[in-house]
TORKOL-4160 file (C-alpha; in steps of 0.2 Angstrom, whole numbers, padded with zeros to 4 digits, m for minus):
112
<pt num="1" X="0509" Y="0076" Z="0667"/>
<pt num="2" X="0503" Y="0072" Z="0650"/>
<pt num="3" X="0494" Y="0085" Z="0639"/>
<pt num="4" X="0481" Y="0079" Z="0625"/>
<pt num="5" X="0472" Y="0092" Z="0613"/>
<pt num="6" X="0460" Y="0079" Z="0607"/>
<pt num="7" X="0457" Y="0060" Z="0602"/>
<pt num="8" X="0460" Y="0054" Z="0585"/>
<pt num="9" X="0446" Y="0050" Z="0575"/>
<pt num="10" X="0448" Y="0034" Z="0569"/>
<pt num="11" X="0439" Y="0018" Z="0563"/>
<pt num="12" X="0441" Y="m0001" Z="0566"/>
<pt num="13" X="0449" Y="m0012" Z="0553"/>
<pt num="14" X="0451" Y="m0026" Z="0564"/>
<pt num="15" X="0447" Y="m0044" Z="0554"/>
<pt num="16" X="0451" Y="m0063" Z="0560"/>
<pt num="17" X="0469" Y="m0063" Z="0553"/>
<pt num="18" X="0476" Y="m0045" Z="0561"/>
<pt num="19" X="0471" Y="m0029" Z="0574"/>
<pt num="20" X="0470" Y="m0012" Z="0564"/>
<pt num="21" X="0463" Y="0006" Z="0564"/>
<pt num="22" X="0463" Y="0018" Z="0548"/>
<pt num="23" X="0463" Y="0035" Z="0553"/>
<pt num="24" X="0445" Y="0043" Z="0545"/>
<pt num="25" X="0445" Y="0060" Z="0534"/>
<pt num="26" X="0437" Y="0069" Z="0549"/>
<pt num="27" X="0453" Y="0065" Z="0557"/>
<pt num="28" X="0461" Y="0081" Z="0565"/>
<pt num="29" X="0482" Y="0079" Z="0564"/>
<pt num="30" X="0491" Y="0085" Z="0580"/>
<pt num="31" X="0509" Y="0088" Z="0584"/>
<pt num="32" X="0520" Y="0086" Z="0568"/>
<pt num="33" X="0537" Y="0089" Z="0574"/>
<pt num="34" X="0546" Y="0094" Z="0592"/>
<pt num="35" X="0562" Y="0102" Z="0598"/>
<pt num="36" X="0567" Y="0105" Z="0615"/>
<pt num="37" X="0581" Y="0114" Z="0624"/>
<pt num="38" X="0584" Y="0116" Z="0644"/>
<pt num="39" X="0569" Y="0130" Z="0643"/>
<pt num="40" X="0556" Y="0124" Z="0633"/>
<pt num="41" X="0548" Y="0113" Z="0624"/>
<pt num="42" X="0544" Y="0116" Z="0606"/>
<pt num="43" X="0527" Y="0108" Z="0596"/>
<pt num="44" X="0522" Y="0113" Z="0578"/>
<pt num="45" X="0503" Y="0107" Z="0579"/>
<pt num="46" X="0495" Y="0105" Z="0561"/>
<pt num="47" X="0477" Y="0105" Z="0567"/>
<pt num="48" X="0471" Y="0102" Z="0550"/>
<pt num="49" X="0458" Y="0086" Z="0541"/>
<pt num="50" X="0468" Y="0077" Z="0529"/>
<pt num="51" X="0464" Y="0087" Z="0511"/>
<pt num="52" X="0461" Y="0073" Z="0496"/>
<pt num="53" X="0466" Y="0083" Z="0485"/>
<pt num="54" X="0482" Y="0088" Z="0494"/>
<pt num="55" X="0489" Y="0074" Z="0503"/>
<pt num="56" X="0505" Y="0084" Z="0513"/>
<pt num="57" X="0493" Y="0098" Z="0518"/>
<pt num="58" X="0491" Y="0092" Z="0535"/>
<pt num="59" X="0510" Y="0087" Z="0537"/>
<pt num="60" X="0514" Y="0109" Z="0538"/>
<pt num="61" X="0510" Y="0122" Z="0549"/>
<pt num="62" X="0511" Y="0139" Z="0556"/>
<pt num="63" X="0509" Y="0137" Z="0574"/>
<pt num="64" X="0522" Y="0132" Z="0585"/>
<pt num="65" X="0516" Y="0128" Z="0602"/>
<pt num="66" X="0529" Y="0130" Z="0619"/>
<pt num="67" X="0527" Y="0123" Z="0634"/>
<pt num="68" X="0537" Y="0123" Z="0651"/>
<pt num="69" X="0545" Y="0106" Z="0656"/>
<pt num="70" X="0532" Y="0105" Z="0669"/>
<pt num="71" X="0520" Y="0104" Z="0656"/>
<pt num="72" X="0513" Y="0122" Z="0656"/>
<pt num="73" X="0508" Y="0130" Z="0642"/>
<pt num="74" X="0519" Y="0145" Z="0641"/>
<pt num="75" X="0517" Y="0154" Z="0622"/>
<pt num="76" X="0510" Y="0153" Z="0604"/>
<pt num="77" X="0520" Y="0157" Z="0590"/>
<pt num="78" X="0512" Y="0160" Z="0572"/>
<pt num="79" X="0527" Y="0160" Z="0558"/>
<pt num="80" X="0525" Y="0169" Z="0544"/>
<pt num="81" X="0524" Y="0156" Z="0533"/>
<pt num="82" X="0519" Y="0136" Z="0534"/>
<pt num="83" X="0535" Y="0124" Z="0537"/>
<pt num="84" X="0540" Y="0105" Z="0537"/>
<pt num="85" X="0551" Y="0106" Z="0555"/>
<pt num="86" X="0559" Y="0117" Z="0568"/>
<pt num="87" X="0575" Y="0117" Z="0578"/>
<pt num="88" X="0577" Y="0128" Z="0594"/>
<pt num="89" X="0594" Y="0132" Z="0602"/>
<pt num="90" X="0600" Y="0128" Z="0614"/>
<pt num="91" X="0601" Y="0146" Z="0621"/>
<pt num="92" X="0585" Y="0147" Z="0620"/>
<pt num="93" X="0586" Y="0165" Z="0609"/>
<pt num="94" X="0582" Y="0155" Z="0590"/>
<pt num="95" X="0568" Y="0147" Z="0583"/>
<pt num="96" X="0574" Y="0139" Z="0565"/>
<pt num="97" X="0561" Y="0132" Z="0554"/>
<pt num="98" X="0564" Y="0120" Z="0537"/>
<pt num="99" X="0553" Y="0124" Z="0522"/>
<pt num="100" X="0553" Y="0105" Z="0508"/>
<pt num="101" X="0556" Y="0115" Z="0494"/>
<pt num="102" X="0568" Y="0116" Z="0477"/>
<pt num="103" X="0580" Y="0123" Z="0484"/>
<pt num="104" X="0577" Y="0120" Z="0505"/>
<pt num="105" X="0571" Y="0134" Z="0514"/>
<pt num="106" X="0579" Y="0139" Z="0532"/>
<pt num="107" X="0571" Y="0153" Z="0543"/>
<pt num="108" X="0576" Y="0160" Z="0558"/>
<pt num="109" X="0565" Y="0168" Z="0570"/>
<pt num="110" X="0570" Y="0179" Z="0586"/>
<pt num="111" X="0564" Y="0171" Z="0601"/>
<pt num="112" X="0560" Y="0184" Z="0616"/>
């Protein structure tokens, strides 16, 4: 089973001498990291455009979706703040997120 939120929005930059595409400013960003354990499966979904005048702002998030291993979606999570990554354990009962920051930044979430 494959899940797809949407298509990229993207134009050709295809020319004589190579095959290309550029991803246009309209371009919506989907999953931006992924952990999984025995349980679930864990997606932090940007779903932001590019911002010129911040050019990471798309690359963190808030929203971590889970899925089953069958390709269900089971839950939405909003974190408190915006991170760079997640980690799940392997118990299933933790939900660690990784702040790019002076110093790093770890959180740690209860998972239900």
């Amino acid at each position: 089973k494959s899940v797809h939120s949407w298509m990229p929005d993207f134009s050709d930059q295809t020319d004589g001498n190579s095959i290309g595409v550029a991803f246009k400013a309209t371009n919506t960003y989907g999953y931006i990291d992924i952990t999984v354990n025995d349980e679930n499966i864990y997606l932090l979904l940007s779903g932001k455009q590019r911002n010129p005048k911040d050019r990471y702002s798309h690359r963190v998030s808030n929203k971590v979706v889970i899925y089953n291993w069958n390709g269900d979606k089971e839950d939405e999570i909003i974190l408190d703040n915006e991170v760079n990554a997640i980690e799940v354990s392997s118990d299933n009962q933790y939900l660690i997120t990784y702040i790019n920051a002076e110093p790093p930044l770890f959180f740690q979430y209860t998972l239900q």
